[in-house]
C-alpha positions as CSV (number, residue, x, y, z in Angstrom):
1,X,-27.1,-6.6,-6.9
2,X,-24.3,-5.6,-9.3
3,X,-23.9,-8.5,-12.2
4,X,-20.6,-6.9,-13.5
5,X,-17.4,-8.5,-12.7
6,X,-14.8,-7.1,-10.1
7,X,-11.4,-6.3,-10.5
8,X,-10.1,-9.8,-8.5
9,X,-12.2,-11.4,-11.1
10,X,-9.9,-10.8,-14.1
11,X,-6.5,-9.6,-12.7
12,X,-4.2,-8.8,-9.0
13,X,-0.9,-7.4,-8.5
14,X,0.1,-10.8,-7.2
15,X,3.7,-10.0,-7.2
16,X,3.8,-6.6,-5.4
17,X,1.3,-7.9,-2.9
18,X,3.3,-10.9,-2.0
19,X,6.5,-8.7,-1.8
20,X,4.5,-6.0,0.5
21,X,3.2,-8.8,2.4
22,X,6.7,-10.0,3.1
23,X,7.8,-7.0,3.9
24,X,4.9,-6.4,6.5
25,X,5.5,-9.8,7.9
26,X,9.7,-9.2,8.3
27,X,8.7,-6.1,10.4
28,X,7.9,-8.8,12.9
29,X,6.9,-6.8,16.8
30,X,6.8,-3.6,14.3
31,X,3.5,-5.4,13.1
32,X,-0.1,-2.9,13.6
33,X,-1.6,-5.8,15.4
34,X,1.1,-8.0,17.0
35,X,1.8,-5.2,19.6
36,X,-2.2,-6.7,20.8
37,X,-1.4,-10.4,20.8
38,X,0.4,-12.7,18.4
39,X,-1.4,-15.1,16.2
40,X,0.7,-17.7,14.2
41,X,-1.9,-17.9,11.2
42,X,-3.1,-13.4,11.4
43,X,-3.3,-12.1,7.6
44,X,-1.5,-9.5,6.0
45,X,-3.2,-6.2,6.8
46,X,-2.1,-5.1,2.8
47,X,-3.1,-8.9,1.7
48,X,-6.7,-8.1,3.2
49,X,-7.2,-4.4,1.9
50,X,-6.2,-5.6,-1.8
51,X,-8.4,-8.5,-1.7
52,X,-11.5,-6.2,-0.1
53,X,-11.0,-3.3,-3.1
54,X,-9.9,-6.4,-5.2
55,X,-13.5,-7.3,-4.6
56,X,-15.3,-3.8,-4.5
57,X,-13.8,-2.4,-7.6
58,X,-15.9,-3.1,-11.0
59,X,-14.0,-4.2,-14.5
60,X,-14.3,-1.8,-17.2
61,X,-13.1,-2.1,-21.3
62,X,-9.9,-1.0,-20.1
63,X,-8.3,-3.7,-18.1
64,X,-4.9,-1.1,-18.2
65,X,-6.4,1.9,-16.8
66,X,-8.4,-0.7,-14.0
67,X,-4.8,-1.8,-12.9
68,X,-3.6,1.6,-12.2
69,X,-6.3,3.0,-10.6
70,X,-6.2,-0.1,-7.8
71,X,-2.3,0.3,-7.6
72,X,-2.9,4.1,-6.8
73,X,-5.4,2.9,-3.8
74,X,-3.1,0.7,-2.6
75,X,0.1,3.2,-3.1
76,X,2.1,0.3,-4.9
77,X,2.1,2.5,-8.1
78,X,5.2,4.5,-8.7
79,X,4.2,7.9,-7.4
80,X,2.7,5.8,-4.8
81,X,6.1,4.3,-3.8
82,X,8.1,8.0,-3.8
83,X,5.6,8.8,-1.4
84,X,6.6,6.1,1.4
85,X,9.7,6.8,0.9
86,X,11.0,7.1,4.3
87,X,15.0,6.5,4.5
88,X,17.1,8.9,2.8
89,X,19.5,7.1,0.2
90,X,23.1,8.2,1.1
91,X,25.3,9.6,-1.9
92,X,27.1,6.7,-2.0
93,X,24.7,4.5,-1.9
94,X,23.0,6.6,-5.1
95,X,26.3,6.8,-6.9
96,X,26.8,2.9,-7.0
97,X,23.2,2.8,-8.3
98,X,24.1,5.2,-11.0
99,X,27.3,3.7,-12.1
100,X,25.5,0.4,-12.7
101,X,22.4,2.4,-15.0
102,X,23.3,2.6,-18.4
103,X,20.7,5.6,-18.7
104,X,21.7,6.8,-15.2
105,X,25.9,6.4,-15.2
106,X,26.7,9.3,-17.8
107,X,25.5,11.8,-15.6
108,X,27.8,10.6,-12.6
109,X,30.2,13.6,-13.4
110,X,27.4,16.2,-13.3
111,X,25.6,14.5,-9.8
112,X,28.2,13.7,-7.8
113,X,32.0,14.7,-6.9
114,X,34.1,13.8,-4.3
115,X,35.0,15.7,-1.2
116,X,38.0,14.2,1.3
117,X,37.7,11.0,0.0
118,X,33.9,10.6,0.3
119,X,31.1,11.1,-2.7
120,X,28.7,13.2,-2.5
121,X,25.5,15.0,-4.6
122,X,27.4,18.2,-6.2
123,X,26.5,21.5,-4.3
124,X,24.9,22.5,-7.2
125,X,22.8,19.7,-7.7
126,X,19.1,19.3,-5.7
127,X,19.8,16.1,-4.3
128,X,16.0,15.4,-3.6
129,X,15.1,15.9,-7.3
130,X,18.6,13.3,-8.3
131,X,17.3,10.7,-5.4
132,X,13.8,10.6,-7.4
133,X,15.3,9.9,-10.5
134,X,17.8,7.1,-9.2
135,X,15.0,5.8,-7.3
136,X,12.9,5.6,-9.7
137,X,15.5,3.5,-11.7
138,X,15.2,0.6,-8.9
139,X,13.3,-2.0,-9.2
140,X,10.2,-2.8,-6.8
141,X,12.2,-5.3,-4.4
142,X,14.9,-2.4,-3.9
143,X,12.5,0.4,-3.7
144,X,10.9,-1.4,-0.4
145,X,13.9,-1.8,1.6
146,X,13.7,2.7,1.5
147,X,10.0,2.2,2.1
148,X,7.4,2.7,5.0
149,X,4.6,0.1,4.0
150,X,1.2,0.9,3.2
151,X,-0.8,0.7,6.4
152,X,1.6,2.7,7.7
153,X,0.5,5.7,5.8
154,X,-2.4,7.9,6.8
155,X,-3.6,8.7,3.1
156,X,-2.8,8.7,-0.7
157,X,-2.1,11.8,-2.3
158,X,-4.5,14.7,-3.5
159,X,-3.5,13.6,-7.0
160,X,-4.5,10.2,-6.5
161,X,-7.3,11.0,-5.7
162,X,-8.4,13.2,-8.4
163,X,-7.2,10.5,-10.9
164,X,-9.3,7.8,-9.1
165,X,-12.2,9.7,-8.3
166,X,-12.6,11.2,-12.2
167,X,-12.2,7.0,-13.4
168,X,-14.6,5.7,-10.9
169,X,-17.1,8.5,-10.2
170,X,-16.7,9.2,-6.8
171,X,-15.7,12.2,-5.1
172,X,-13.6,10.2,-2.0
173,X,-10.5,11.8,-0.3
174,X,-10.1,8.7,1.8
175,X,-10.4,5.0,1.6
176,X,-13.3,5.1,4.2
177,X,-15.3,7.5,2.0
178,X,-14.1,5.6,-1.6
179,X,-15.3,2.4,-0.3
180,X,-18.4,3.8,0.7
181,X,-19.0,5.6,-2.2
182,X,-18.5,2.5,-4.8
183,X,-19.9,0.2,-2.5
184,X,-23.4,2.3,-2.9
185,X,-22.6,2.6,-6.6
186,X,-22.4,-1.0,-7.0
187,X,-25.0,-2.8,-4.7
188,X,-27.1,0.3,-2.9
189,X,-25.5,-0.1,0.4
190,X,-22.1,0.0,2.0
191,X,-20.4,-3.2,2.0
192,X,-20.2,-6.2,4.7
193,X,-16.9,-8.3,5.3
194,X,-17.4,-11.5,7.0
195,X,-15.2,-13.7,8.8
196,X,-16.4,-17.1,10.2
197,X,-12.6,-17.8,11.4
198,X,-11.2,-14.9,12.5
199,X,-7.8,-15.9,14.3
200,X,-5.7,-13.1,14.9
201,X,-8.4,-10.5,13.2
202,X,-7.1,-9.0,10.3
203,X,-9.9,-9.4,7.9
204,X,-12.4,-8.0,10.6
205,X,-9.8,-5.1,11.8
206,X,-8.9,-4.2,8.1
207,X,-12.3,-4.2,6.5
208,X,-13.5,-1.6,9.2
209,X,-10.5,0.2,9.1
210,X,-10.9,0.8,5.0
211,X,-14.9,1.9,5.6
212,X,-16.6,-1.5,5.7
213,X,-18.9,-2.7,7.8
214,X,-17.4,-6.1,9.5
215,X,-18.6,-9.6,11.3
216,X,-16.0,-12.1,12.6
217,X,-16.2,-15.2,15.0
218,X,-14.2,-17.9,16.1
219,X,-14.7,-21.3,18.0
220,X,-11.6,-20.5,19.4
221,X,-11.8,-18.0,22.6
222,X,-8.4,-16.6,22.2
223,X,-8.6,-15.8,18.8
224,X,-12.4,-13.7,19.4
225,X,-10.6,-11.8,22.4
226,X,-7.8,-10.6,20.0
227,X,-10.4,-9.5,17.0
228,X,-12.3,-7.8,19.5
229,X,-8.9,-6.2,20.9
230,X,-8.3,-4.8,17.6
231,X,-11.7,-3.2,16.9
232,X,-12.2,-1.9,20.5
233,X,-8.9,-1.1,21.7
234,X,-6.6,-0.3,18.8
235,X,-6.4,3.9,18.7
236,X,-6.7,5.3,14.8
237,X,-8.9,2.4,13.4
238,X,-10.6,4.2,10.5
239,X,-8.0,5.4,7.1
């Protein structure tokens, strides 16, 4: 059994995973699981998956390099971000941004002009490569409202991937396989989540869905027929 310290041990993302958690819960009916039951007390699906790699992932000397590499898994890293990027940002909407940068609002004359009355990117201009940099300049609170959230996405990008796998020494180009991989690295086997109070099932539903192997029960019978609804029933359970 591995003696070393894990990641949740010496530092968490508290902030970004309480705003993502937010964000999942304000999506309300839009909710993976609520569409299988409600349950008042259920998890945040992106609570459980950072506290599960929270746990799996290993400290190293550089405490820096540790942080980034979990932020990639989790996408909440700035690449991460520009790639749930769903909503389009409207000209308008990136021109107000850009007035109010001081590094952004000099280049309003060369990004934008106005046409009838209404702004828009110049024709000259790729307006994909000026909504990067503006988005960019937002902070993490604004850059979620443009967003999809985590769970939402099937998988993190190629280079993610390398950058992980060459920091952790695995060769994963999923979740399922990373876990897997580090959890034989660490203790010899693939890991085991257990829940002795499962309510609405997200730990249980979660941990399989990342690669783990998971137990849940529940004195209550409502709450055992909803966990078992999300590992049976739910269609695409494995990232």
């Amino acid at each position: 059994m591995s003696t070393q310290l894990s990641f949740i041990e010496k530092q968490f993302p508290v902030s970004k995973v309480s705003k993502e958690s937010f964000k999942e819960r304000k999506a309300v009916q839009s909710q993976t699981l609520t569409g299988l039951g409600k349950w008042w007390g259920r998890k945040p699906l992106i609570l459980v998956r950072a506290a599960i790699l929270g746990c799996l992932l290993p400290t190293t000397d550089n405490p820096q390099k540790d942080m980034e590499v979990f932020q990639k898994l989790l996408m909440l890293d700035r690449d991460g971000l520009w790639r749930r990027k769903q909503k389009s940002i409207p000209a308008s909407e990136l021109y107000e941004i850009a007035s109010k940068s001081k590094k952004l609002s000099r280049y309003l004359d060369e990004w934008f002009e106005e046409q009838d009355g209404k702004i828009k990117v110049s024709s000259d201009i790729d307006k994909s490569e000026i909504e990067k940099k503006i988005f960019d300049s937002l902070g993490y609170d604004e850059k979620l409202k443009y967003c999809l959230r985590p769970e939402e996405m099937t998988n993190i990008s190629a280079d993610a991937w390398r950058d992980i796998n060459n920091y952790c020494g695995t060769t994963a180009k999923s979740i399922g396989e990373f876990v897997v991989q580090m959890s034989e690295k660490r203790y010899g086997h693939n890991i085991t989540v257990g829940d002795c109070f499962t309510g609405g099932g997200s730990i249980p539903f979660e941990a399989s869905r990342i690669g783990a192997n998971a137990f849940a029960s529940d004195l209550n019978p409502i709450a055992t027929l909803l966990s078992w609804a999300d590992l049976n029933i739910f269609p695409d359970l494995h990232a």
